[in-house]
N, C-alpha and C positions, 0 to 999 in steps of 0.2 A: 504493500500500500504506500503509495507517493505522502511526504510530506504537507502536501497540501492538501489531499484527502483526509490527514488527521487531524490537521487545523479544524476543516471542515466539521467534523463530527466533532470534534473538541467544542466548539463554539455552538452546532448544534444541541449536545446534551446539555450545556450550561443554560442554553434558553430554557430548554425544557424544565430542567431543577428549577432555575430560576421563577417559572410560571406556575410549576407545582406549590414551590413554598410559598407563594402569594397568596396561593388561592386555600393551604392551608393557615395561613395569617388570617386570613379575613372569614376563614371560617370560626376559625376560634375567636376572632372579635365578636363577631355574632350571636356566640353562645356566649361570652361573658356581656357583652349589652341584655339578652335576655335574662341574666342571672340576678340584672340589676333588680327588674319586676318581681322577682320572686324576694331578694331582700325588703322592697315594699309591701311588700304581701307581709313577711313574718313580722314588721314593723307595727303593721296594723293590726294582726292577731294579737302584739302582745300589749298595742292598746286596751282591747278590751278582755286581756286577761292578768295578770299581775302589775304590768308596768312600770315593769321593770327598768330601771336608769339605765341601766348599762347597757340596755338593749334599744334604747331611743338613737341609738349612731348609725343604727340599719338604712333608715330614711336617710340620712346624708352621704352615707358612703354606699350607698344605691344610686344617688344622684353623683356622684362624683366618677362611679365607675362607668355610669354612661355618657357622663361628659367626655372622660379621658378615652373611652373606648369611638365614641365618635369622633374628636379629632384625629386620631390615630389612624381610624379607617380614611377620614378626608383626606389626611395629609399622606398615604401608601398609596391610595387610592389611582389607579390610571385614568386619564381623562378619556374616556368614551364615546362624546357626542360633543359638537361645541353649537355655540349660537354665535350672532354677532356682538360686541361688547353693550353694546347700548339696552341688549335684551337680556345680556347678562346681568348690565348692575338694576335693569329693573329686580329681576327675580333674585338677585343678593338684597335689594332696599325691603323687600317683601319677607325675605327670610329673617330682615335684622327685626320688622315689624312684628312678626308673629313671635320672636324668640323675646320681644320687649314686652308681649302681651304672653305668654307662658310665667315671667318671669313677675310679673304684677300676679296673675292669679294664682302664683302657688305661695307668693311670701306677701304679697301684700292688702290683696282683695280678701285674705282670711286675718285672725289674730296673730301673728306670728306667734308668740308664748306660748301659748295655750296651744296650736299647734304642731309643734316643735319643739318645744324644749318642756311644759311640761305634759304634754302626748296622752293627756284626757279630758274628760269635761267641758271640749271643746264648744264653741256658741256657734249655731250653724249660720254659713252666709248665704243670704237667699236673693239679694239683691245685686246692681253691679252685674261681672260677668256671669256669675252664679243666675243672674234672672236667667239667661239667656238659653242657660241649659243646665244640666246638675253636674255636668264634667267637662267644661268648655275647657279646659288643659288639655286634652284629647286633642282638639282641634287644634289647639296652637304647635302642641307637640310636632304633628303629621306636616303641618306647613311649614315649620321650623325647614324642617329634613326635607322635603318636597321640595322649595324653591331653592335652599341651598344648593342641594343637587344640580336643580337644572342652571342656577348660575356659576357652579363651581364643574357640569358638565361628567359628574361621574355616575356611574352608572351603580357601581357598589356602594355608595352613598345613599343613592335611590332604594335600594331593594331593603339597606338597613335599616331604613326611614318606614318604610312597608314593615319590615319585623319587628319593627319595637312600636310603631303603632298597632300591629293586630295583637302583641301583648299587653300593651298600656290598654285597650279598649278589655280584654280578657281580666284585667286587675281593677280597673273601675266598673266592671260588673260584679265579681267577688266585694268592692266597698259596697256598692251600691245594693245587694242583697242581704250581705249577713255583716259588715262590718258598721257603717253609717248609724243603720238602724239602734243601733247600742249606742255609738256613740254621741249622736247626737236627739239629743229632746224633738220632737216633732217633725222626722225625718219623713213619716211618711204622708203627713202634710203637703210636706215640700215636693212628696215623687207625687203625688196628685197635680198640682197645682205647673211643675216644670217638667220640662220634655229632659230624655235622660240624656240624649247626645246630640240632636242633630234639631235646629232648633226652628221646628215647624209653625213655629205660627201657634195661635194660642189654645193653652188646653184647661179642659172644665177642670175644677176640681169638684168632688163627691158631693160637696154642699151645692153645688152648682147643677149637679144631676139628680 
């Protein structure tokens, strides 16, 4: 075999490895972003069961590990599709929008104390974003990741966006059935009277029917 044929193949297998260990990269980002919603999850079971201090860090290092697992996947990420720039930084201005409106409903449109640091006896909010739906974080979350994607043009960006939304919608139906209800006082007032995700227009509540 000529020198230059093992170049060849030399450089071909290293694409290959090369392409293999990306795609087991981002495979494993995927499942620890998903892992984050499950530390959500135990966060809020142990709201309504001991409440435990040392166990209120789940909800933050849930949120930190999908933050860092998100850039992580942006920044390895191969660009896959491009637009023109102008259509880019529309859907970057769009992405910083919804990421300013995730970031109001989760720390400031609630108590923050009361739900964060001390993780019971929570006051429910039912006005604000809260009118609009009973889990409008859902919404900001998906567009967050949505428009980033199509102005930062990755493809693995998009699909992570798609898997941690069908999780986050999977964990706000777990609050929304068995956890809420406990924690807050006239919860299911509030799923009478607001739509649960998708914000149709207006609904009876029971006294109304």
């Amino acid at each position: 075999m000529s020198c230059q044929k093992k170049v060849i193949m030399v450089q071909l297998l290293h694409s290959v490895c090369k392409g293999v260990g990306l795609e087991v990269v981002m495979a494993t980002l995927y499942v620890l972003g998903a892992m984050s919603f499950l530390l959500f999850v135990l966060y809020d079971i142990n709201q309504i069961k001991d409440n435990r201090r040392g166990l209120r860090i789940l909800f933050p290092s849930g949120l930190l590990l999908l933050l860092v697992v998100s850039i992580i996947i942006g920044a390895r990420a191969p660009v896959t599709f491009r637009y023109g720039i102008y259509l880019s930084m529309e859907f970057l201005v769009l992405a910083v929008a919804f990421f300013v409106l995730l970031i109001y409903t989760l720390f400031f449109a609630v108590p923050f104390d009361a739900a964060y640091v001390q993780g019971s006896k929570q006051k429910l909010a039912t006005g604000g974003v809260y009118g609009i739906c009973r889990h409008p974080g859902v919404l900001f979350l998906a567009g967050t990741y949505i428009f980033l994607a199509l102005a930062l043009g990755e493809k693995a960006l998009l699909l992570a966006g798609i898997e941690f939304t069908v999780c986050n919608i999977i964990y706000v139906i777990i609050q929304d059935r068995w956890i809420f209800p406990i924690v807050f006082d006239g919860y299911d007032e509030y799923k009478n009277s607001t739509h649960f995700l998708l914000p149709l227009g207006h609904k009876r509540s029971c006294r109304e029917e």
